[in-house]
C-alpha positions in Angstrom: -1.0 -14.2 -10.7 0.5 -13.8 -7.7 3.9 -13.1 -9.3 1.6 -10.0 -11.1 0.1 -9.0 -7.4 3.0 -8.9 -5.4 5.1 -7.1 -7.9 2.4 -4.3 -8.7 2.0 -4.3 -5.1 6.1 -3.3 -4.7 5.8 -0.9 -7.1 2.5 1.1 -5.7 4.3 1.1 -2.4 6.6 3.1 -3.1 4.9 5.5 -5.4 2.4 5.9 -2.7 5.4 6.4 0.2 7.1 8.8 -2.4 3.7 10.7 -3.0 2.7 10.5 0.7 6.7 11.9 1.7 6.6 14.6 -0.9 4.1 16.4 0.4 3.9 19.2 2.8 2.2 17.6 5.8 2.7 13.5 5.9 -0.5 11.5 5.5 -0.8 9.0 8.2 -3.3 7.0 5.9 -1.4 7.3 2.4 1.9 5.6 4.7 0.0 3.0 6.1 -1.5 2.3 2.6 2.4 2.4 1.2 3.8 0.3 3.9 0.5 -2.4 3.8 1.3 -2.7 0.2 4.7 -3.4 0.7 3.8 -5.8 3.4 1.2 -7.7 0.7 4.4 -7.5 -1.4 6.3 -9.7 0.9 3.9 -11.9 1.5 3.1 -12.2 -1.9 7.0 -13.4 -2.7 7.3 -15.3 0.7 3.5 -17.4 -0.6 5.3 -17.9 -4.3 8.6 -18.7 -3.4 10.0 -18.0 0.2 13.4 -16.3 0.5 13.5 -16.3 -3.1 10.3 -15.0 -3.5 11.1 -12.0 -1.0 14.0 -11.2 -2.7 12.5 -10.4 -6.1 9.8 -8.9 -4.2 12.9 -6.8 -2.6 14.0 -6.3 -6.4 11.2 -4.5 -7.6 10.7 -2.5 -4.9 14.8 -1.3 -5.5 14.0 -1.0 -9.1 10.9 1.4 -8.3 13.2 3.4 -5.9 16.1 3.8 -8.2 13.4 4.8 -10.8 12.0 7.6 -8.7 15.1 8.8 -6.8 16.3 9.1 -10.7 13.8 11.1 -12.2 13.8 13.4 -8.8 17.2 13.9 -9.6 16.8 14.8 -13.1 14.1 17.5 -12.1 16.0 19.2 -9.8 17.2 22.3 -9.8 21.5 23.1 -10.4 23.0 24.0 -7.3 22.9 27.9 -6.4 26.5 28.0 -5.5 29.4 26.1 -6.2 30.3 22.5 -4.4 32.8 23.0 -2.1 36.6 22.2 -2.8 37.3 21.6 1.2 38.9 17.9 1.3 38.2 16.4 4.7 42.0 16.8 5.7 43.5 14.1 4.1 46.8 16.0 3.3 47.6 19.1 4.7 47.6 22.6 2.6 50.8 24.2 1.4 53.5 24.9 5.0 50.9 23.2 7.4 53.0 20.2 9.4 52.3 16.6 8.0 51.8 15.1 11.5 52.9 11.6 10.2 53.4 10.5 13.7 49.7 10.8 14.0 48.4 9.8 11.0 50.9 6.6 11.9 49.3 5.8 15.0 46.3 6.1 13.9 47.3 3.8 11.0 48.4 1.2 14.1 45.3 1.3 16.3 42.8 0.9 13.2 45.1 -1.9 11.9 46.7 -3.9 14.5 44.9 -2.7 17.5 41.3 -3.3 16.1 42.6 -6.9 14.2 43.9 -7.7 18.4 40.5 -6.9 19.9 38.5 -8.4 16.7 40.4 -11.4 17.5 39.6 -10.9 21.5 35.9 -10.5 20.2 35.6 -13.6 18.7 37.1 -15.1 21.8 34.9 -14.5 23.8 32.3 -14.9 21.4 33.0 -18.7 21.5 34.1 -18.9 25.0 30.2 -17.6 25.6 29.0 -19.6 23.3 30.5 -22.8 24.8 29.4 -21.8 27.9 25.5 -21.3 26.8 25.9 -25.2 25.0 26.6 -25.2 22.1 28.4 -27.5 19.6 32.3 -26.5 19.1 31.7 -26.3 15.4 28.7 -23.6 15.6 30.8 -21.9 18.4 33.8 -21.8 16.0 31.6 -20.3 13.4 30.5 -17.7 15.3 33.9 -16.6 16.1 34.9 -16.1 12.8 31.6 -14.7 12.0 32.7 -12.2 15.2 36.2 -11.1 14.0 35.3 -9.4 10.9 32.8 -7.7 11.9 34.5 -6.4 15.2 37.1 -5.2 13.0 35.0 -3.3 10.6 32.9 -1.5 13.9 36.0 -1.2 15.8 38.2 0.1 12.5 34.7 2.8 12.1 35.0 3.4 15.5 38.5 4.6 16.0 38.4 6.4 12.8 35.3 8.4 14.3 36.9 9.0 17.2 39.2 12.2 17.4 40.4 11.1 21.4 43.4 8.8 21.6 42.1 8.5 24.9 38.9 7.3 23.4 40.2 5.1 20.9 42.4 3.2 23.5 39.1 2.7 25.6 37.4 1.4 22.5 40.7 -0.6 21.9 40.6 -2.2 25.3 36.6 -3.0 25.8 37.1 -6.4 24.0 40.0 -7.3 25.0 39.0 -7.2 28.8 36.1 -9.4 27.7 38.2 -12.1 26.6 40.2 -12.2 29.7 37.7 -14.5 31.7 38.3 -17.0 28.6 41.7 -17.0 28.9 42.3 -17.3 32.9 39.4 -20.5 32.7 41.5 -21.8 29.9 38.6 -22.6 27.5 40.1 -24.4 24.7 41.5 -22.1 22.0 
């Protein structure tokens, strides 16, 4: 029964957000009655089965949104004009330079100088870590829990970044962080 409740409930929430969103004025009551429902949807889940609950709570609520965001495709009208054929400057068009230098450097600084500061990142990460008490082992697993994801914000980053000035700044921010770790000498 509650399996039944909670999953209707997923479902009406988002036909009632996507009914309340495709008007012309937004309804203040029709998405707080789309966001309660999901709400009872969660708790629905979270009283049946906790996490797991949640997450099949989470899975009908997907399914409902791929269902809708399909069929408002489907209704739409062709494009008026052709998509464009501009590529976002991956190669250069016929006689422009290649400016492989660049595209070199730039190569560098997303792979070597964002792994370096990753790696700086999740220094400091334990070194802070250690300081604030706690165990080696959890400060160890937030350090490698640090580096990746440093590396994929610092990689996005650089690549957002059209400065090299920039980029070295963005380069250099986690690496001056890990500098008090290194001159206390906190066990590597």
């Amino acid at each position: 029964m509650l399996f039944a409740a909670g999953s209707a409930s997923a479902v009406a929430a988002l036909l009632v957000l996507r009914f309340s969103w495709a008007r012309p004025g937004r309804s203040r009551l029709l998405n707080a009655a789309g966001w309660l429902l999901l709400a009872i949807s969660v708790a629905a889940g979270s009283a049946l089965a906790g996490a797991w609950g949640i997450t099949v709570m989470a899975l009908w609520t997907m399914g409902a949104a791929f269902v809708l965001l399909a069929v408002a495709a489907w209704k739409s009208p062709p494009a008026r004009r052709k998509a464009s054929s501009r590529r976002a400057g991956m190669l250069p068009e016929a006689g422009e330079p290649l400016r492989l230098g660049g595209r070199v450097i730039t190569f560098l600084l997303v792979v070597l100088g964002a792994m370096i500061s990753s790696i700086a990142l999740a220094i400091t990460t334990r070194w802070i870590a250690l300081l604030a008490g706690a165990a080696e082992a959890n400060a160890n697993v937030l350090a490698l829990f640090a580096a990746p994801l440093g590396w994929t914000i610092l990689a996005f980053l650089i690549l957002m970044t059209d400065s090299r000035r920039r980029q070295l700044v963005i380069l250099s921010i986690p690496i001056a962080t890990a500098i008090p770790a290194f001159v206390t000498g906190s066990p590597l």
